[in-house]
C-alpha positions in Angstrom: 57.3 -158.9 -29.6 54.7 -160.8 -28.6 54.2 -163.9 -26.1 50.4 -166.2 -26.3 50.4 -168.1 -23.8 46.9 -171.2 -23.1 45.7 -173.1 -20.2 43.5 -175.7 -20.7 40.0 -175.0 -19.0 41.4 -171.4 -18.0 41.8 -169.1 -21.4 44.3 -167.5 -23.5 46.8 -164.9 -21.8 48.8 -162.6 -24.3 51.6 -160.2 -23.6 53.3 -157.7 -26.5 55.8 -155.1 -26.1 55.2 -152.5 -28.4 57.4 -149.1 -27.6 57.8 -148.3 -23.9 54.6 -150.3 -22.7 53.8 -154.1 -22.5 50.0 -155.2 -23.1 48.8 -157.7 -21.2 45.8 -159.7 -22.0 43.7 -162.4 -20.1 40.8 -164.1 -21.8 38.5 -166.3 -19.5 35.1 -167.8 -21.0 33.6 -164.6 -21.6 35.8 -162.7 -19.4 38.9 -160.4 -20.6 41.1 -158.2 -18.5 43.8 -156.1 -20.3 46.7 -153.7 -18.8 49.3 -151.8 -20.1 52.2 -151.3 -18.1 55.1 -148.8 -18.8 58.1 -150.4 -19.0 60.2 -148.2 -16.9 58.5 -149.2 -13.9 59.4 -152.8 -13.8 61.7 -154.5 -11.8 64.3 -156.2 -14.8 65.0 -159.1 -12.3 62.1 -161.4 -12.0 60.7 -164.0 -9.4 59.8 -167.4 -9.8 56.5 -168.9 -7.9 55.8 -171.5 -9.4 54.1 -172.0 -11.7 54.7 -168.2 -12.8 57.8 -166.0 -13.4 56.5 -162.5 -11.6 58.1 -158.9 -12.8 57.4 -156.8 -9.8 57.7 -153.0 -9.9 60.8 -150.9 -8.6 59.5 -150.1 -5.8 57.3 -152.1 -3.2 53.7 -153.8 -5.2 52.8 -157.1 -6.1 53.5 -158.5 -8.5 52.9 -156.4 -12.2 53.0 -159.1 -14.8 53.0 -162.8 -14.1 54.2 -165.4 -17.2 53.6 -169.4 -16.6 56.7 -170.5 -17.2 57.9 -172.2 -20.5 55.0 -171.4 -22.3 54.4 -172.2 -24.9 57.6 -173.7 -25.3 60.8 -173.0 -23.6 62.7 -171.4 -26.4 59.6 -168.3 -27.1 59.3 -167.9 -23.2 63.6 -167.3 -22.5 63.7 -165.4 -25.4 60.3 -163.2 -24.9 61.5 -162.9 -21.5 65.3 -161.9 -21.9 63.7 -159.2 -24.2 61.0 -157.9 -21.6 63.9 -157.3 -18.8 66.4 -155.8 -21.5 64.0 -153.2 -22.4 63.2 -152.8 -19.0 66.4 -151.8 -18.0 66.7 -149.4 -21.0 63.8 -147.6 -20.5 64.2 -146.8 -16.9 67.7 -145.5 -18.1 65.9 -143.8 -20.5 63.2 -142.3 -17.9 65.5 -141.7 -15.2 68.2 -139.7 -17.6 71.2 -140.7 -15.5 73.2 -138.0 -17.6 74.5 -135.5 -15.4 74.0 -132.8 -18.1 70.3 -133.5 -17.8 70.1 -132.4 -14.2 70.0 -128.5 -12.9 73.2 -126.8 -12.5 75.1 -127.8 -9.3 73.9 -131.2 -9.1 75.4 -132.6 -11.9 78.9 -132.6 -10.2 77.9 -135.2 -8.0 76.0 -137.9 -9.8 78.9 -140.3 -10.3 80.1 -140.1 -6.7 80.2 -143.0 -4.3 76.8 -143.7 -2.8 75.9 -142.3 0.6 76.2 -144.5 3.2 74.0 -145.9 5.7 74.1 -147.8 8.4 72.8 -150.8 6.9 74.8 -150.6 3.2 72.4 -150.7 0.2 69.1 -150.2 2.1 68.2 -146.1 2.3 66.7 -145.1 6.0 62.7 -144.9 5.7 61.8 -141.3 4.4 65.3 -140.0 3.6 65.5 -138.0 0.3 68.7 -139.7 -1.6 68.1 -138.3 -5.1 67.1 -134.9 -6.4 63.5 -134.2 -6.7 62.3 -132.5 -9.8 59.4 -130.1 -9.3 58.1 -130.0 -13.1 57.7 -134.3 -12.8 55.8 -134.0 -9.7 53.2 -131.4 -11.2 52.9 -133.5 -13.9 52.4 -136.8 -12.2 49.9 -135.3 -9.9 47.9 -134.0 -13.1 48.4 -137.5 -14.7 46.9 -139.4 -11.4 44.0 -136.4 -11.5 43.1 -137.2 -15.3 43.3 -141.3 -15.3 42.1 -142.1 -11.7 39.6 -141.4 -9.1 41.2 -138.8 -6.7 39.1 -139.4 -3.9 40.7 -143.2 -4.1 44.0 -141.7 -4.2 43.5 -138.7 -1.8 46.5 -139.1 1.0 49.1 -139.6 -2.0 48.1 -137.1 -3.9 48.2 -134.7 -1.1 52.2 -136.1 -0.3 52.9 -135.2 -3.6 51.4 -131.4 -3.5 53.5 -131.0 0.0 56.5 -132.2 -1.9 56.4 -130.4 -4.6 56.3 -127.2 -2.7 58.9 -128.4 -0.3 61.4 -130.8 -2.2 64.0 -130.6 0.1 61.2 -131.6 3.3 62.0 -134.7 4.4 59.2 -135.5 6.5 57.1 -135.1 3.3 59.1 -137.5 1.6 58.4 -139.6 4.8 54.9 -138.8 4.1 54.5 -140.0 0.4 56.2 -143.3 1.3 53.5 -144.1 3.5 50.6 -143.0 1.4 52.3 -145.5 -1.0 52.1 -148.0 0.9 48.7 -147.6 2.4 47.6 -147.6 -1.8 47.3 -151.7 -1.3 46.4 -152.7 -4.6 46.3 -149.2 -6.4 50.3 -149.1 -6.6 50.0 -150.1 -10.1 47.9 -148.2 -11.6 49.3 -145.2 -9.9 53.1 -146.2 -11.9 51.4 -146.7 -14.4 50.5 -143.2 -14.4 52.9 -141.7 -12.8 56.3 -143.7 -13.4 58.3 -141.1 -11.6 56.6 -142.2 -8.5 59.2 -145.4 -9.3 61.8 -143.3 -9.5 61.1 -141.4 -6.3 60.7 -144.3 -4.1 63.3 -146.9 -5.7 66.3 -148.0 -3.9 68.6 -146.9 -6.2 70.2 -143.7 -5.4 71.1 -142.7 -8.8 68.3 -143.6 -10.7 
């Protein structure tokens, strides 16, 4: 599916979904900027600032994908946009694998409980592990980051992830990774891109 959307006097900017990615395009004069974005990473529930609707990504970054709104008429952008945040939703299902048969032996029992509580309800406290951390994703995020970016740029989070994968249980080095997230600035999105189950680490939902 596939959204084309001009400015007069500022260029052409194109977005198509094609499997679990969306490819975003931004032709200026002589200038063009693409991304690709995995799909699992994004937040299903835009924001509008005018005169843009934003998809963020699960977990604290600017915004991923920005879409002037109505463009180029109402009717493509709702139904290019009710598309984007279904597929969003399924392939973060689909990425997260929220089947408890799909988790080690032991956990599964208590997927489906009641969230933990905290003292302030929905918000998890800074650096507390609410989820199961899965060894094999982390080795293979860290070699994704390694192969696609500059790991000198990316030094402190790599290093979070290479404590945390030999201690998934440490809390202080989930603590740790948070903040090297953080301190990435603009780099968050390129790193989810890379590594999506940095998303899933870091997002507030307890069961995704």
């Amino acid at each position: 599916m596939k959204l084309v959307q001009k400015q007069f006097l500022k260029g052409t900017r194109e977005f198509e979904i094609t499997g679990d990615v969306i490819n975003f395009r931004i032709k200026s004069g002589l200038k063009e900027e693409k991304l690709t974005v995995d799909l699992s990473i994004l937040n299903p529930e835009p924001v509008v600032n005018e005169p843009f609707l934003e998809f963020h990504s699960r977990v604290k970054c600017g915004p991923l994908l920005s879409l002037l709104i109505d463009k180029p008429s109402a009717g493509e952008f709702n139904a290019f946009v009710d598309e984007l945040k279904q597929r969003a939703r399924r392939e973060y299902n689909a990425f997260a694998g929220l089947k408890a048969a799909s988790l080690p032996e032991g956990l599964a029992a208590n997927v489906f409980h009641e969230p933990p509580e905290f003292d302030d309800p929905g918000q998890a406290p800074a650096g507390k592990i609410i989820k199961p951390v899965r060894v094999e994703s982390i080795d293979e995020s860290i070699q994704m980051l390694e192969q696609h970016l500059d790991a000198d740029e990316i030094k402190p989070l790599l290093s979070a992830l290479e404590a945390l994968k030999a201690e998934p249980a440490n809390e202080s080095y989930f603590a740790r990774l948070v903040k090297a997230f953080d301190d990435l600035g603009p780099r968050q999105g390129a790193v989810l891109t890379y590594a999506p189950y940095v998303s899933l680490l870091l997002s507030d939902d307890p069961f995704g």
